[in-house]
mmCIF file as gemmi writes it, N, C-alpha and C atoms, coordinates in Angstrom:
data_model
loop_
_atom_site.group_PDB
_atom_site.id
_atom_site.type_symbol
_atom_site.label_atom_id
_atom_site.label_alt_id
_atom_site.label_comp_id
_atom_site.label_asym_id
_atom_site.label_entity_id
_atom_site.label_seq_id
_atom_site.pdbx_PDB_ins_code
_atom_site.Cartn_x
_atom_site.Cartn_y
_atom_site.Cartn_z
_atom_site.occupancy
_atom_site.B_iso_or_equiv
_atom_site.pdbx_formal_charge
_atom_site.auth_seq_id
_atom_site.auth_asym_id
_atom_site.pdbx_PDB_model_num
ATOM 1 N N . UNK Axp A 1 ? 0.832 -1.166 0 1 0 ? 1 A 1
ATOM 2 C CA . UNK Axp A 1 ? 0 0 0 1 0 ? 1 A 1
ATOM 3 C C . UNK Axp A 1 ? 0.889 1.246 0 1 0 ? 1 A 1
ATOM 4 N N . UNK Axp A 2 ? 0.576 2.023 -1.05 1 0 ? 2 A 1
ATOM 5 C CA . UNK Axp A 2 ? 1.408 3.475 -0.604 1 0 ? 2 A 1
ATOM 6 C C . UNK Axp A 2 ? 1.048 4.341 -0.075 1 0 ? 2 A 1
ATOM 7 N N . UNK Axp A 3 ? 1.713 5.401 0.573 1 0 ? 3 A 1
ATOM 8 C CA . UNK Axp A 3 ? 1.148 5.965 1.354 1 0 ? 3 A 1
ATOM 9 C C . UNK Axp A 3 ? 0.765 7.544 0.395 1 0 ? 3 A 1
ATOM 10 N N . UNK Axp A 4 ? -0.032 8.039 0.461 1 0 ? 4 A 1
ATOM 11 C CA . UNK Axp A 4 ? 0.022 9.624 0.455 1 0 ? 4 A 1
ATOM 12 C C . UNK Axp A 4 ? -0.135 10.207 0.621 1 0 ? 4 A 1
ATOM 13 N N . UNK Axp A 5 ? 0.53 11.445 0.738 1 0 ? 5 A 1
ATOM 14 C CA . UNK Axp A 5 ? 1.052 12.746 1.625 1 0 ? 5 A 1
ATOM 15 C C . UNK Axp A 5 ? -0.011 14.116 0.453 1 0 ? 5 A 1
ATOM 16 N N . UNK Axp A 6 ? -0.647 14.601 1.554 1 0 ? 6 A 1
ATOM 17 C CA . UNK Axp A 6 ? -1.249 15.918 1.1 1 0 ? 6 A 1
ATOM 18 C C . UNK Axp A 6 ? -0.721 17.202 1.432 1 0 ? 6 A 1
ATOM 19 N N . UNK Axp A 7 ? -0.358 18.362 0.771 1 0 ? 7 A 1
ATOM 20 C CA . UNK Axp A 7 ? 0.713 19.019 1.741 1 0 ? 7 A 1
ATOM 21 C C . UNK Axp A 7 ? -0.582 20.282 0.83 1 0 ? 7 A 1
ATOM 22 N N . UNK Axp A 8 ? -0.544 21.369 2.395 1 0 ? 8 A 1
ATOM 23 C CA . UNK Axp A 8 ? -1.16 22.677 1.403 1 0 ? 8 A 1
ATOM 24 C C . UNK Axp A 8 ? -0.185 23.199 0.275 1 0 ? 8 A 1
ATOM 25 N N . UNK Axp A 9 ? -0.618 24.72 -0.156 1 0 ? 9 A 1
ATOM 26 C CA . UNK Axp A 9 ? 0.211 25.303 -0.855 1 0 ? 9 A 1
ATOM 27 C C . UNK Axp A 9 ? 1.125 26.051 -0.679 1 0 ? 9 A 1
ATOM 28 N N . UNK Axp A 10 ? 1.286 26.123 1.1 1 0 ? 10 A 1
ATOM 29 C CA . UNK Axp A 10 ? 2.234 27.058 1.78 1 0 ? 10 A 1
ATOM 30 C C . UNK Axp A 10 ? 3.281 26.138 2.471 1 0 ? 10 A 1
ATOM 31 N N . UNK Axp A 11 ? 2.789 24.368 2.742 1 0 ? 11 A 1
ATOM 32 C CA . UNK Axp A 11 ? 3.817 23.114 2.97 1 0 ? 11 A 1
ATOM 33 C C . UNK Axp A 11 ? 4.933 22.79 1.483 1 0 ? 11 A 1
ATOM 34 N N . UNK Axp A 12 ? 3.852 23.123 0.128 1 0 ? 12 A 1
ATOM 35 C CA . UNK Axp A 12 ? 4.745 22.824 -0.92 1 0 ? 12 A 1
ATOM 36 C C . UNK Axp A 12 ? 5.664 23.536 -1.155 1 0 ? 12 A 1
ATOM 37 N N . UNK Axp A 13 ? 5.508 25.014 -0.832 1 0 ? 13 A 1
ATOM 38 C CA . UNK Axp A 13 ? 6.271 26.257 -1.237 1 0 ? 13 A 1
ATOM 39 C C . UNK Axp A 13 ? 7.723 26.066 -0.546 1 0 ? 13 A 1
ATOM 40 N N . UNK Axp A 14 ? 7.083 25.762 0.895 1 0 ? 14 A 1
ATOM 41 C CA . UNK Axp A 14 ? 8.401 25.62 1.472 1 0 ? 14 A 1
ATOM 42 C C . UNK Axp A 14 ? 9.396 24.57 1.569 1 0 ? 14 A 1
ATOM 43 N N . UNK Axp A 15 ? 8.753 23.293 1.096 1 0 ? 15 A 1
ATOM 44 C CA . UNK Axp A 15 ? 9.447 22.404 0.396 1 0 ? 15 A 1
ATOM 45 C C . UNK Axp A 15 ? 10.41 22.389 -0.631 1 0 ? 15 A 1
ATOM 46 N N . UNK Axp A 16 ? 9.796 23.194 -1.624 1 0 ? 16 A 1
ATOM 47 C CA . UNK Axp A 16 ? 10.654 23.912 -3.041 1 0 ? 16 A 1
ATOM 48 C C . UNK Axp A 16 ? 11.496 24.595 -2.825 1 0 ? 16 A 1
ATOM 49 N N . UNK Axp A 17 ? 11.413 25.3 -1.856 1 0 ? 17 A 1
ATOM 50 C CA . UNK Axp A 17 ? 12.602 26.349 -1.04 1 0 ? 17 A 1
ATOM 51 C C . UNK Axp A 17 ? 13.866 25.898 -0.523 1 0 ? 17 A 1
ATOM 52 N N . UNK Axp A 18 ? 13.451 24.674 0.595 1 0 ? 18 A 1
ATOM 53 C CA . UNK Axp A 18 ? 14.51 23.691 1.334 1 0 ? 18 A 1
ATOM 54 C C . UNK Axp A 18 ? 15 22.919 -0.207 1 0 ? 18 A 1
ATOM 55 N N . UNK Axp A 19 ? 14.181 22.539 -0.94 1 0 ? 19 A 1
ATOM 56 C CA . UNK Axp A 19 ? 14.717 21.553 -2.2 1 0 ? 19 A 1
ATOM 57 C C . UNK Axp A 19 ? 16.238 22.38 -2.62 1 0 ? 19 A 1
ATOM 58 N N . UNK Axp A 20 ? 15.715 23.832 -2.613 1 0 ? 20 A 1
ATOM 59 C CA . UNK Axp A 20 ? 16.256 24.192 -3.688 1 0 ? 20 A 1
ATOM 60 C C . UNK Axp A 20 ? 17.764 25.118 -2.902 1 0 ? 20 A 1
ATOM 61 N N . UNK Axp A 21 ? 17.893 25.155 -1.587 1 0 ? 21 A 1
ATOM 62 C CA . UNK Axp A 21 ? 18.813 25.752 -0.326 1 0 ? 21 A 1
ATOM 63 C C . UNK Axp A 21 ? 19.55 24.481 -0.437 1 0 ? 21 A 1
ATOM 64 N N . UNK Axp A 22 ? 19.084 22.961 -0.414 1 0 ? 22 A 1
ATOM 65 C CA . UNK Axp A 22 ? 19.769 22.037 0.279 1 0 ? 22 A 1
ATOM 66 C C . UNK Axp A 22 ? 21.243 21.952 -0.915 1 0 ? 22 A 1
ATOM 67 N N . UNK Axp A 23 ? 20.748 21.763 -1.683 1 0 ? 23 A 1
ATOM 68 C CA . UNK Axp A 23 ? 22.783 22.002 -2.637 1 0 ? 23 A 1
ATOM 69 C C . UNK Axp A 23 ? 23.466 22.656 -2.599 1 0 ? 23 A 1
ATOM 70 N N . UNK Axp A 24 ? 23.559 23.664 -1.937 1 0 ? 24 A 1
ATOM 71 C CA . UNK Axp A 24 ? 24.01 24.836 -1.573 1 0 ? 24 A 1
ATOM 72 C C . UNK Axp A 24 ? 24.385 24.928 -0.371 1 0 ? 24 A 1
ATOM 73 N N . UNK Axp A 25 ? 24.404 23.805 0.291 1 0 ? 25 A 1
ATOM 74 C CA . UNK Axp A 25 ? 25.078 23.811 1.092 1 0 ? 25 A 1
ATOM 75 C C . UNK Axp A 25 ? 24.988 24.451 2.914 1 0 ? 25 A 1
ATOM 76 N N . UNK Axp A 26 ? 23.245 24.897 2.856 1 0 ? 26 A 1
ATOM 77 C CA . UNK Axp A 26 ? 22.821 25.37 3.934 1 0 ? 26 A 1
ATOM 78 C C . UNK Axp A 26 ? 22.852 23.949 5.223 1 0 ? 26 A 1
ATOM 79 N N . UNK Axp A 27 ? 22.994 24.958 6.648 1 0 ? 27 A 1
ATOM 80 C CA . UNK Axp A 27 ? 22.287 24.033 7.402 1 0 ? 27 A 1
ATOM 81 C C . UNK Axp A 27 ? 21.241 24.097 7.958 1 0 ? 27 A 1
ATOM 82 N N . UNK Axp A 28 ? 20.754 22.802 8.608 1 0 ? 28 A 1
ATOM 83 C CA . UNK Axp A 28 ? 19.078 22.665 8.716 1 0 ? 28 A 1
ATOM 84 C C . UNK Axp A 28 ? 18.731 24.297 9.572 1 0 ? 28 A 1
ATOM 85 N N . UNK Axp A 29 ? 20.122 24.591 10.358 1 0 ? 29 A 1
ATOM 86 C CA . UNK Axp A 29 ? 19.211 25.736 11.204 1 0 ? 29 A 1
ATOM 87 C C . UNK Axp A 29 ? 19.345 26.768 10.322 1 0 ? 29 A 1
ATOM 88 N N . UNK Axp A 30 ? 20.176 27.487 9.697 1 0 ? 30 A 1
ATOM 89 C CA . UNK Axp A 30 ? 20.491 28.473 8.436 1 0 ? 30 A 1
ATOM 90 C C . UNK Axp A 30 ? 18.76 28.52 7.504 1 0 ? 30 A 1
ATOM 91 N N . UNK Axp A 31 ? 18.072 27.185 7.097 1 0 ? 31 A 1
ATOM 92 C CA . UNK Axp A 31 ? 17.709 26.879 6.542 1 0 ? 31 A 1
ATOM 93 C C . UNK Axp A 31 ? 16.195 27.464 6.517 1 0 ? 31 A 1
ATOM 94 N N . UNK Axp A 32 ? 15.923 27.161 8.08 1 0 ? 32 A 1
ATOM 95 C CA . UNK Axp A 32 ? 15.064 27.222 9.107 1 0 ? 32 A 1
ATOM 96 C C . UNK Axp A 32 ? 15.016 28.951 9.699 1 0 ? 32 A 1
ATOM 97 N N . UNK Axp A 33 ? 15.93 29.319 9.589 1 0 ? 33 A 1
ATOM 98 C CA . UNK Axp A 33 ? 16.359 31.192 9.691 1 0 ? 33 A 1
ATOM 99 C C . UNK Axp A 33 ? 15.812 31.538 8.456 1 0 ? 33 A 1
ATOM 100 N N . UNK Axp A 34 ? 15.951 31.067 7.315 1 0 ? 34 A 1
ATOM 101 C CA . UNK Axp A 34 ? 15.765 31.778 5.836 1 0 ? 34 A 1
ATOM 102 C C . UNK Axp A 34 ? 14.271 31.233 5.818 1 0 ? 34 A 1
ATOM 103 N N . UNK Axp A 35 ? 13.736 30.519 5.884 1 0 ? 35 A 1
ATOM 104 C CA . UNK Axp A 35 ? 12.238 30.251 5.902 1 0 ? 35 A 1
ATOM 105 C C . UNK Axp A 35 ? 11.546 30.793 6.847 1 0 ? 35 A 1
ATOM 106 N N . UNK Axp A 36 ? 11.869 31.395 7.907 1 0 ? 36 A 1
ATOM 107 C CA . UNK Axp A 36 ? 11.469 32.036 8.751 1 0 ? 36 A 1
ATOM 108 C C . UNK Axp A 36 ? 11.242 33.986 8.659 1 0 ? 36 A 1
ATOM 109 N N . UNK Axp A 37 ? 12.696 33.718 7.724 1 0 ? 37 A 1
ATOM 110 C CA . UNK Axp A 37 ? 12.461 35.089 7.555 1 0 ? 37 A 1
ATOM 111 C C . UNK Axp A 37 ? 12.048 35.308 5.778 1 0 ? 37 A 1
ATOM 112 N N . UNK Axp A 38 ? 11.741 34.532 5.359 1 0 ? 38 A 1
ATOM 113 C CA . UNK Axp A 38 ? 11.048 34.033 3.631 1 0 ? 38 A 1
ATOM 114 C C . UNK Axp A 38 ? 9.73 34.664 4.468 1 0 ? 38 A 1
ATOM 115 N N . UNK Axp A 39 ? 8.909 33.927 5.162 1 0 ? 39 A 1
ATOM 116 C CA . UNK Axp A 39 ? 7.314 33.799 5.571 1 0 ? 39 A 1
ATOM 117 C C . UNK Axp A 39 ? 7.408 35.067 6.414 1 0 ? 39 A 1
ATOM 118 N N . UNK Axp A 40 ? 8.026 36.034 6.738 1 0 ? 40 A 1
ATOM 119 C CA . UNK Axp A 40 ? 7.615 37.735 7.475 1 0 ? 40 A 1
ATOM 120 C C . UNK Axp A 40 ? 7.214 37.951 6.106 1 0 ? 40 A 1
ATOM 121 N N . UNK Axp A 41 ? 6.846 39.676 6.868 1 0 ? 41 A 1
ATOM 122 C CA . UNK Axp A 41 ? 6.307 40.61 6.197 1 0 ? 41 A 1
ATOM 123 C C . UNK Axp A 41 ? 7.139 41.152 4.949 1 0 ? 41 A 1
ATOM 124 N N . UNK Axp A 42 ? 6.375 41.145 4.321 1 0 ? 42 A 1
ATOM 125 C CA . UNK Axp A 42 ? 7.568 42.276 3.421 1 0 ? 42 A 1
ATOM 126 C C . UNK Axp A 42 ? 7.976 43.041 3.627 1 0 ? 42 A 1
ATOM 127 N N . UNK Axp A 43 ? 9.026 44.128 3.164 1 0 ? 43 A 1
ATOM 128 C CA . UNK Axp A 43 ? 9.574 44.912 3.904 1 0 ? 43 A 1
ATOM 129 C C . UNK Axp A 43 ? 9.778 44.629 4.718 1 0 ? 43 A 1
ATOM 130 N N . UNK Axp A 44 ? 10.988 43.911 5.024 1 0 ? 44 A 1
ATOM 131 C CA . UNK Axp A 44 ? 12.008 43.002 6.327 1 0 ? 44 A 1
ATOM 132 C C . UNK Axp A 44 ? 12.433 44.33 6.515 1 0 ? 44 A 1
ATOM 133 N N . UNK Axp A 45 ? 12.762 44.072 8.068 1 0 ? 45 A 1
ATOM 134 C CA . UNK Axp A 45 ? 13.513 45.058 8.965 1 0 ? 45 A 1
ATOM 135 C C . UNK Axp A 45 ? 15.143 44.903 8.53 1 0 ? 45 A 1
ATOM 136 N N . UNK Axp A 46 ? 15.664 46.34 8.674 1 0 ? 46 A 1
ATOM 137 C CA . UNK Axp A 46 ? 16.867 46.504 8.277 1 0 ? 46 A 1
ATOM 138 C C . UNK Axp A 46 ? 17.965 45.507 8.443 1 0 ? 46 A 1
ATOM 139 N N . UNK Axp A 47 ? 18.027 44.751 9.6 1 0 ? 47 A 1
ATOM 140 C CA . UNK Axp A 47 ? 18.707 43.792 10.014 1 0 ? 47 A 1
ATOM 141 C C . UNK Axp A 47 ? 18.83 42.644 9.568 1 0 ? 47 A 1
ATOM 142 N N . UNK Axp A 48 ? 17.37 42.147 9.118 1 0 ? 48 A 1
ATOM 143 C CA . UNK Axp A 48 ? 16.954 40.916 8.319 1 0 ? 48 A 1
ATOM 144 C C . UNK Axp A 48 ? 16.955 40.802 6.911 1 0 ? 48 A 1
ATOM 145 N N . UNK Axp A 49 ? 16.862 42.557 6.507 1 0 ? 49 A 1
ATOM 146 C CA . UNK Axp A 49 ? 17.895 42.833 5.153 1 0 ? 49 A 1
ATOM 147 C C . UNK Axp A 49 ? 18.954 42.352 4.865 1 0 ? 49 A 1
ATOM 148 N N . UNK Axp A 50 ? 19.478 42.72 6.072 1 0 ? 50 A 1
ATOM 149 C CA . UNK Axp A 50 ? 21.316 42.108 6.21 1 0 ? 50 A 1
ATOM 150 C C . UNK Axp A 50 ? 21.494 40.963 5.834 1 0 ? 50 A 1
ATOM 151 N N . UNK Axp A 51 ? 20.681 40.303 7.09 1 0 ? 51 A 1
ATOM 152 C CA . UNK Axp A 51 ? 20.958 38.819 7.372 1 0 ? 51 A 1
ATOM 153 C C . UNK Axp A 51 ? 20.527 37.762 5.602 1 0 ? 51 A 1
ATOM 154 N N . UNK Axp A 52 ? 19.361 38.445 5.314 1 0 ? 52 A 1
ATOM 155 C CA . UNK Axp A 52 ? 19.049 37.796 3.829 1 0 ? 52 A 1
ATOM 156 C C . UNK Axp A 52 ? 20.421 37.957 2.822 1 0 ? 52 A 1
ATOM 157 N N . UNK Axp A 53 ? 20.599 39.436 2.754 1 0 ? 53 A 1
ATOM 158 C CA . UNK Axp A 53 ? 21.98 39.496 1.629 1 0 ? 53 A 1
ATOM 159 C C . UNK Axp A 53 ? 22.905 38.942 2.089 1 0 ? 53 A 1
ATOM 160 N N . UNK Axp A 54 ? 23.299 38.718 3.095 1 0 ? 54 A 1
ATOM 161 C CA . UNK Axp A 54 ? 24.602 37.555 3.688 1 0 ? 54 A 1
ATOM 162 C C . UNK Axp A 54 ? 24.268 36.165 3.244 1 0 ? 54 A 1
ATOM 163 N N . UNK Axp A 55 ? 22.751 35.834 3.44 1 0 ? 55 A 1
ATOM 164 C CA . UNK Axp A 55 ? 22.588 34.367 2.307 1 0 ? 55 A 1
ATOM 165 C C . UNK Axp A 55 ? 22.514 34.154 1.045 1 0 ? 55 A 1
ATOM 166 N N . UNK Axp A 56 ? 22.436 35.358 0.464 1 0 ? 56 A 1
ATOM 167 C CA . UNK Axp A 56 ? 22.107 35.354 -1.44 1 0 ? 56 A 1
ATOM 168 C C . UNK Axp A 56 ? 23.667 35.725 -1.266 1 0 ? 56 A 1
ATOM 169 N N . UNK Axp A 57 ? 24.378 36.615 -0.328 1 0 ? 57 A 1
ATOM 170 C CA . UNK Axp A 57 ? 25.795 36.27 -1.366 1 0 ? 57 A 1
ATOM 171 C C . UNK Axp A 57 ? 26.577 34.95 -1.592 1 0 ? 57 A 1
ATOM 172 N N . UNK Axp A 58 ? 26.144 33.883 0.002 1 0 ? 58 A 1
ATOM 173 C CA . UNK Axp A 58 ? 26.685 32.865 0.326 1 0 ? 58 A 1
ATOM 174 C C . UNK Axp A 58 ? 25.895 32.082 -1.349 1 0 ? 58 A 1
ATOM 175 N N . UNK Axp A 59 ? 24.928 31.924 -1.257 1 0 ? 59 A 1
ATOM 176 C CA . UNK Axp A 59 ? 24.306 31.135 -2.573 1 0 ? 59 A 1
ATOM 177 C C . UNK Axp A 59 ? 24.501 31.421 -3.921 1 0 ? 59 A 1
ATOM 178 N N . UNK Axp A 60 ? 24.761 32.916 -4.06 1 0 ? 60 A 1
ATOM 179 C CA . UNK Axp A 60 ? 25.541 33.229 -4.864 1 0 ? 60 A 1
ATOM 180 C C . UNK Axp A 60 ? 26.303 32.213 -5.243 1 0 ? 60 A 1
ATOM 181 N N . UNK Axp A 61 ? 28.421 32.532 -4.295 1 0 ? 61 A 1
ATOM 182 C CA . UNK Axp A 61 ? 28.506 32.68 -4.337 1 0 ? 61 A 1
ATOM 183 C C . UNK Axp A 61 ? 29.205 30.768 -4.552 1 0 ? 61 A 1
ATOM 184 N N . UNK Axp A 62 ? 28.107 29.918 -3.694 1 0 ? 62 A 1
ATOM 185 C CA . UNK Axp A 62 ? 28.123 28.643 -3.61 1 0 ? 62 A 1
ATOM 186 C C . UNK Axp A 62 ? 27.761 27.789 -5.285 1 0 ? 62 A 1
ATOM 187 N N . UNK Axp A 63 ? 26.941 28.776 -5.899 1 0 ? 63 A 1
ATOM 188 C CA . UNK Axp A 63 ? 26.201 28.954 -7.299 1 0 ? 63 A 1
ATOM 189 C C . UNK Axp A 63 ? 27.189 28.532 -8.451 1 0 ? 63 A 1
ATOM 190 N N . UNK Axp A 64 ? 28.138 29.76 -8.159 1 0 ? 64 A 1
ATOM 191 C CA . UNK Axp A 64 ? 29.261 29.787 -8.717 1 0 ? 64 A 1
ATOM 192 C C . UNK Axp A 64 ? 30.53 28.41 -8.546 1 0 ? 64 A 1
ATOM 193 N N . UNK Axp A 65 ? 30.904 28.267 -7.94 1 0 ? 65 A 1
ATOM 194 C CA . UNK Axp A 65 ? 31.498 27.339 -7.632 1 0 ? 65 A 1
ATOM 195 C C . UNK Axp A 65 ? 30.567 25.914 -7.701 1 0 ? 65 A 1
ATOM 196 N N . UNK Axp A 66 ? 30.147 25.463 -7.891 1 0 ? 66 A 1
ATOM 197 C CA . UNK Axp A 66 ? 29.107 24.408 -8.548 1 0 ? 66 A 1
ATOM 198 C C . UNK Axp A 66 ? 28.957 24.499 -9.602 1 0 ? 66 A 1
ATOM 199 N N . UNK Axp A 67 ? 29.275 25.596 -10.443 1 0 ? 67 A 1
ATOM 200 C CA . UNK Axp A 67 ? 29.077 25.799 -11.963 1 0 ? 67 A 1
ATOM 201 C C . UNK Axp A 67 ? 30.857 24.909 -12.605 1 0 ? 67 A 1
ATOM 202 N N . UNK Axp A 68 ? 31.462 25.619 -11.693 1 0 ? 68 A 1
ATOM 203 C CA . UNK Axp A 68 ? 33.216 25.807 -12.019 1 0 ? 68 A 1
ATOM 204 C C . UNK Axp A 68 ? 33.274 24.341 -11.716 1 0 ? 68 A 1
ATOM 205 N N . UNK Axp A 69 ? 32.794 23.67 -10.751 1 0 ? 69 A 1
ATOM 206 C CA . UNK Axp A 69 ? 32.874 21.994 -10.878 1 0 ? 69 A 1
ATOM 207 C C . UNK Axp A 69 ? 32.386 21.253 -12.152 1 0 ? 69 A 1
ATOM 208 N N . UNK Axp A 70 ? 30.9 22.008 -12.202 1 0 ? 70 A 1
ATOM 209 C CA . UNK Axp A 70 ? 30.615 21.397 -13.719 1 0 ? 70 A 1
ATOM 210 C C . UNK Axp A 70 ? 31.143 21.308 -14.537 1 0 ? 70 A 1
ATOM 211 N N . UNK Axp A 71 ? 31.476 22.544 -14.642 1 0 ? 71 A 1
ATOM 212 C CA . UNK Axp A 71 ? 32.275 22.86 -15.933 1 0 ? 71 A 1
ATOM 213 C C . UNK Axp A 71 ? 33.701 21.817 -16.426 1 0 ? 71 A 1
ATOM 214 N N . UNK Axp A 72 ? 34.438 21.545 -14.848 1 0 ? 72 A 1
ATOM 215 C CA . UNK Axp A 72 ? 35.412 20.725 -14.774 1 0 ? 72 A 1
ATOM 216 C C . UNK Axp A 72 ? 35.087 19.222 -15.362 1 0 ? 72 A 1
ATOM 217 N N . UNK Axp A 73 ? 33.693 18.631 -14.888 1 0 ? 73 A 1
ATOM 218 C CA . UNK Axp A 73 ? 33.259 17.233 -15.003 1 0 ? 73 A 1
ATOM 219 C C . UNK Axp A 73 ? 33.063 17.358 -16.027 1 0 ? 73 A 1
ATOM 220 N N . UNK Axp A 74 ? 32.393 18.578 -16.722 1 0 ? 74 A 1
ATOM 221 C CA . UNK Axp A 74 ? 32.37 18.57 -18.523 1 0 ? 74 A 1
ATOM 222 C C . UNK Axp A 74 ? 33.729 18.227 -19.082 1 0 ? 74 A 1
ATOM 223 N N . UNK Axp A 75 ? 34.799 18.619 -19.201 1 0 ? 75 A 1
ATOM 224 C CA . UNK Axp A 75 ? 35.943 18.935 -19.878 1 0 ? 75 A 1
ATOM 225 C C . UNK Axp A 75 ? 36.528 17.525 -19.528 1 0 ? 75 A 1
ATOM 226 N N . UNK Axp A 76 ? 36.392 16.848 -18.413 1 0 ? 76 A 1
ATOM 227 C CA . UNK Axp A 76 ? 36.947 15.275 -18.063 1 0 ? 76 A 1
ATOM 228 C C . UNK Axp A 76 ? 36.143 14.537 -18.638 1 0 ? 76 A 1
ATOM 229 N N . UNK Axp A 77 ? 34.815 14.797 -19.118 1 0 ? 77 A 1
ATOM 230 C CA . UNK Axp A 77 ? 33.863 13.969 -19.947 1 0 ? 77 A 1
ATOM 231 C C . UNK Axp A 77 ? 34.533 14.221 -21.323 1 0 ? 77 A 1
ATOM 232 N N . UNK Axp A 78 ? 34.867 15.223 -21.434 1 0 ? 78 A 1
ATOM 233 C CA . UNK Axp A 78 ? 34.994 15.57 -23.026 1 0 ? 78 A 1
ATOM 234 C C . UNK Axp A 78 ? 36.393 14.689 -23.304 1 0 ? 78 A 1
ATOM 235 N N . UNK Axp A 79 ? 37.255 15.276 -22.402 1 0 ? 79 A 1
ATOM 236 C CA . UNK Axp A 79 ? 38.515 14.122 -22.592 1 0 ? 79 A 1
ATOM 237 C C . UNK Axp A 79 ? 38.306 12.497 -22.538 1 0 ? 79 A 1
ATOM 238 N N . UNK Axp A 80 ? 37.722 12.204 -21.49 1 0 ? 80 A 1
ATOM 239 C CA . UNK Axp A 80 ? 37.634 10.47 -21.638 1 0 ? 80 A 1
ATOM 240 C C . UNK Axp A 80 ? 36.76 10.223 -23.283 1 0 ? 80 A 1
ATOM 241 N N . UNK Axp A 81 ? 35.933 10.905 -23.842 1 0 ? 81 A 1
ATOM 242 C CA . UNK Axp A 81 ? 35.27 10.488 -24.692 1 0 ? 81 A 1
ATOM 243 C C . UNK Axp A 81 ? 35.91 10.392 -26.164 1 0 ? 81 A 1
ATOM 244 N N . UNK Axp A 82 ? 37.511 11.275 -26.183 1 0 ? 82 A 1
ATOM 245 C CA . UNK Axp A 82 ? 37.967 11.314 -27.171 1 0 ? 82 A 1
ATOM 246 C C . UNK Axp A 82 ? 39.134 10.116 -27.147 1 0 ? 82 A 1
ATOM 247 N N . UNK Axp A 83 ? 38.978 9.871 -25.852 1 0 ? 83 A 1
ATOM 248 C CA . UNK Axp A 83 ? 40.121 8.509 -25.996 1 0 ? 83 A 1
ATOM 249 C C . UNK Axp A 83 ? 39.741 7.04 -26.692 1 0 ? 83 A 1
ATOM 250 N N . UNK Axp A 84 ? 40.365 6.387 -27.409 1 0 ? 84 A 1
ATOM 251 C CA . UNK Axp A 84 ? 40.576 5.273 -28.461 1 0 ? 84 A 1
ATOM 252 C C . UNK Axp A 84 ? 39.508 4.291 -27.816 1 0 ? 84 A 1
């Protein structure tokens, strides 16, 4: 029997969120700070301004460097594929 899971549209959202934080290298509490401060008001207080741009640079910056790996596993693909 399988089981299934009903989630609202504010359980999925934040699912997609953690989906999309977890390669990047957050931790569960980091994670749990940014979803916390995702679900305030708009217009975050100056501080929580902060605290957000300190995580978009980290994801940034984590973004980047996940690209520069790819890019590496490309070019070792490209080499093994030209060998005999």
């Amino acid at each position: 029997m399988t089981a299934i899971r009903v989630f609202s549209e504010e359980d999925f959202e934040r699912l997609m969120v953690i989906k999309q934080m977890k390669p990047l290298g957050f931790s569960l509490d980091e994670m749990t700070e940014i979803l916390t401060l995702l679900a305030g008001p708009e217009g975050a207080a100056p501080e929580q301004s902060e605290v957000l741009a300190g995580f978009l640079d980290r994801a940034v910056h984590q973004r980047a460097k996940m690209a520069r790996n790819l890019a590496q596993a490309d070019e070792f693909i490209e080499r093994l594929s030209r060998l005999p």
